[in-house]
C-alpha positions in Angstrom: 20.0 10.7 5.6 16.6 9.8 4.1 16.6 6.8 1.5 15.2 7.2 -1.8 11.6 6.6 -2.4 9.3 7.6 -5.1 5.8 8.1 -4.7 3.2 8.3 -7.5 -0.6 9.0 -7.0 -3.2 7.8 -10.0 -6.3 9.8 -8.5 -9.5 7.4 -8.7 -12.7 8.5 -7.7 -13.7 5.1 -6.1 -9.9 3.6 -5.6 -6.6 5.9 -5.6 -3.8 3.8 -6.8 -0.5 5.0 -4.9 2.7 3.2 -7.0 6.0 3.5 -4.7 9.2 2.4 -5.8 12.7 2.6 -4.3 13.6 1.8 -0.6 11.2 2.1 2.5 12.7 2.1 6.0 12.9 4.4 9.0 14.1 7.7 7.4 10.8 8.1 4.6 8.6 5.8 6.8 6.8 8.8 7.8 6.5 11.1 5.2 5.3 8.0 3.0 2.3 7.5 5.5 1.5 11.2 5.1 1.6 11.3 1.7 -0.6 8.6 1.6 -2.8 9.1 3.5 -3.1 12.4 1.7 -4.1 10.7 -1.6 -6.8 9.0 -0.1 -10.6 10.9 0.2 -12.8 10.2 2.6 -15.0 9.5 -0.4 -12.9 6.8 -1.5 -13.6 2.8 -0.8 -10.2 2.4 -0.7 -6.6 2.5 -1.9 -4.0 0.1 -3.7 -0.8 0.4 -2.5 1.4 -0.6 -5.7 4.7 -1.9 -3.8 6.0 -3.7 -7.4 8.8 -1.6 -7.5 10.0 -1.3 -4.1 13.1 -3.1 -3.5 13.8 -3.1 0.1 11.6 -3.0 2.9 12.5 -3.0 6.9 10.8 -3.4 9.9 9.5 -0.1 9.6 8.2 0.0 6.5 6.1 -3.7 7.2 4.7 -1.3 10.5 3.7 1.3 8.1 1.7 -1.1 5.9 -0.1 -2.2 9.0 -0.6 1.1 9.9 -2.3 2.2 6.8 -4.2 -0.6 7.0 -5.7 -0.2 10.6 -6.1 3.9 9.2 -8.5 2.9 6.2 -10.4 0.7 7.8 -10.6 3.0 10.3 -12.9 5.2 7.7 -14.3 2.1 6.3 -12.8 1.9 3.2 -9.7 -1.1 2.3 -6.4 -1.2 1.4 -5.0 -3.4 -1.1 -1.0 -4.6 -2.3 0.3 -5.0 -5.7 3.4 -7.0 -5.2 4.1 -9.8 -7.7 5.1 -13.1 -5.5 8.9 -13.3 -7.3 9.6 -9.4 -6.1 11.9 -9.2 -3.5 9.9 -8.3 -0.7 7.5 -10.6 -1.1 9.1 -13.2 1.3 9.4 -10.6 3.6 6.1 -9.6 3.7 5.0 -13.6 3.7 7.1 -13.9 6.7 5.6 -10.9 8.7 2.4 -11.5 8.4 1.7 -8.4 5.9 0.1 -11.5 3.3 -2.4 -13.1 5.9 -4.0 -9.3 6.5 -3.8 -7.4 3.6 -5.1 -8.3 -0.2 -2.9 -9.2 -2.5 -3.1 -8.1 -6.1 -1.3 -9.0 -9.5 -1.7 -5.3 -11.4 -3.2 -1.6 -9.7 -5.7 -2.3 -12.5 -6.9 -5.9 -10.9 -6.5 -3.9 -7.2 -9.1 -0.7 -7.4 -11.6 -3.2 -9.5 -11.9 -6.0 -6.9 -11.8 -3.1 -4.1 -14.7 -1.4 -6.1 -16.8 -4.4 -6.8 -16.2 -6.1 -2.9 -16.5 -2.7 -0.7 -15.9 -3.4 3.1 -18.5 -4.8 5.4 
């Protein structure tokens, strides 16, 4: 049975913003990387992955975030999180390492303007 998940795409010419909410695990892990990647042009410098309204994330769901991560940068462009620090995976992704490797963000809006104004290297 696949868990619920909603994925919304805000098309941005420089910066997609991608807003998820519901659960991610092992049943939609997959289709969620698709449908990301998806969203993302070549043209783009990046994507923001807005996580604020995801309530439960498992171990394959913090591999998918690290796998999106190694795909963009792959094409030279960045992926940033929105995930406010009293959600409830924020821990989670504190204690897996997801914090140390990815940006951080407050709002989308603060997310695809630092990722425009500080392309990658």
């Amino acid at each position: 049975m696949t868990t619920q998940i909603r994925l919304v795409v805000k098309p941005g010419i420089l910066a997609p913003v991608v807003k998820l909410s519901g659960e991610i695990d092992l049943s939609n892990v997959d289709s969620l990387l698709n449908g990301i990647s998806e969203a993302v042009p070549n043209s783009a410098l990046g994507v923001v992955l807005d996580i604020s309204e995801v309530t439960y994330i498992d171990s394959s769901g913090i591999r998918l975030l690290f796998d999106l991560d190694r795909r963009v940068r792959t094409r030279q462009q960045r992926l940033g999180l929105v995930v406010p620090d009293d959600s409830q995976i924020f821990r989670i992704l504190q204690m897996t390492g997801v914090t140390g490797e990815i940006q951080i963000y407050d709002t989308a809006e603060q997310g695809a303007r630092k990722l425009v104004q500080d392309p990658p290297l």
